[in-house]
C-alpha positions in Angstrom: 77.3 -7.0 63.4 74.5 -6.5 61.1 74.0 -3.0 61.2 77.5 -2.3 60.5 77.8 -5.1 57.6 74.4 -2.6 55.8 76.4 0.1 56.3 79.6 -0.9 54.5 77.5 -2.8 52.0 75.7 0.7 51.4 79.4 2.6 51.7 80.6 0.1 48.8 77.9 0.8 46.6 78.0 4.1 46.8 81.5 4.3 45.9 81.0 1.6 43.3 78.3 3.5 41.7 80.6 6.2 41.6 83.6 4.6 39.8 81.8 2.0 37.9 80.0 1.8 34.5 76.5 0.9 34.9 76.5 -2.5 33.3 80.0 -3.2 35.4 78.0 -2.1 38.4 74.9 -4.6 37.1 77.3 -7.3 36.6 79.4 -6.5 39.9 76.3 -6.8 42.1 73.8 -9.8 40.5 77.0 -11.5 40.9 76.9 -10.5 44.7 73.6 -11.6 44.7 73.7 -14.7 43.3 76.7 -15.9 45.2 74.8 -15.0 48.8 72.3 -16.9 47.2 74.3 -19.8 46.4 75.8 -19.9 49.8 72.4 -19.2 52.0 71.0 -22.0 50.0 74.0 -24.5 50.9 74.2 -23.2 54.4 70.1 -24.0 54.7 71.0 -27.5 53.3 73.6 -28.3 56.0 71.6 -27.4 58.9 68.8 -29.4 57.4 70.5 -32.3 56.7 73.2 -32.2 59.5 71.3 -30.9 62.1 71.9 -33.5 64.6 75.8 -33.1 64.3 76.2 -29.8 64.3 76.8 -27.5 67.5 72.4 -26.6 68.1 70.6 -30.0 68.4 67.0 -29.5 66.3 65.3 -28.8 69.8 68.0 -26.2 70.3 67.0 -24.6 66.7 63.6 -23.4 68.0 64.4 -19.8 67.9 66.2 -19.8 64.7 63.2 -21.3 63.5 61.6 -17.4 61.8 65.1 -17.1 60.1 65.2 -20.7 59.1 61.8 -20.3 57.4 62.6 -16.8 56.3 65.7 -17.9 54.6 64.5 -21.1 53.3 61.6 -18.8 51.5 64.6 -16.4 50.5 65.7 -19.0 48.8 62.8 -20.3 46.6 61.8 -16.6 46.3 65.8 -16.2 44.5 65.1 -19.4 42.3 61.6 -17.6 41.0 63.2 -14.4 40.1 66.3 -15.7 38.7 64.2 -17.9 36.4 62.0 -14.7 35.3 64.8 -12.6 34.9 67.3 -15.2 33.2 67.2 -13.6 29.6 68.0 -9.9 31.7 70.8 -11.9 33.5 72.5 -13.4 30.4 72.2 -10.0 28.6 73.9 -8.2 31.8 77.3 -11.1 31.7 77.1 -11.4 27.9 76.9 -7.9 27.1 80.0 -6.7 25.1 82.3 -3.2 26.7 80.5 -1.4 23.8 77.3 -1.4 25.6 78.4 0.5 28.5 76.5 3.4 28.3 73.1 1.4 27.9 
């Protein structure tokens, strides 16, 4: 499942880069980015706080504990660079279509 969600991901950006402008393809992928951030961060939160009523009691969760920690430090790793790069992020969704080829 994995492997073949890298490869289409891969696939599309190749043929995004292809089609695209480079500050569409900037904007078309930080947005990418920050809405897998926005939903690994919410989907961290619900296991956290609703881990007794979901499916895996927290006993259960002992294996998912590497990606549980790996994600969790995904996320504050996202929150750091977002906040270093938020001037470079406005720029990319404020720029105007006449700064395309920049």
């Amino acid at each position: 499942m994995e492997t073949c969600l890298f490869i289409a991901l891969i696939f599309i950006y190749i043929l995004t880069t292809a089609f695209l402008s480079p500050n569409t393809l900037k904007r078309l992928w930080t947005s990418a980015f920050i809405i897998s951030f926005i939903l690994t961060a919410v989907a961290i939160a619900y296991v956290k706080i609703y881990a007794d009523e979901t499916l895996m009691k927290v006993g259960e969760l002992n294996w998912y504990y590497l990606l549980y920690v790996f994600g969790s430090v995904s996320v504050v790793l996202g929150v750091i660079i977002l906040w270093l790069y938020k001037r470079g992020l406005i720029e990319i969704f404020t720029a105007s279509p006449d700064d395309e080829n920049q």
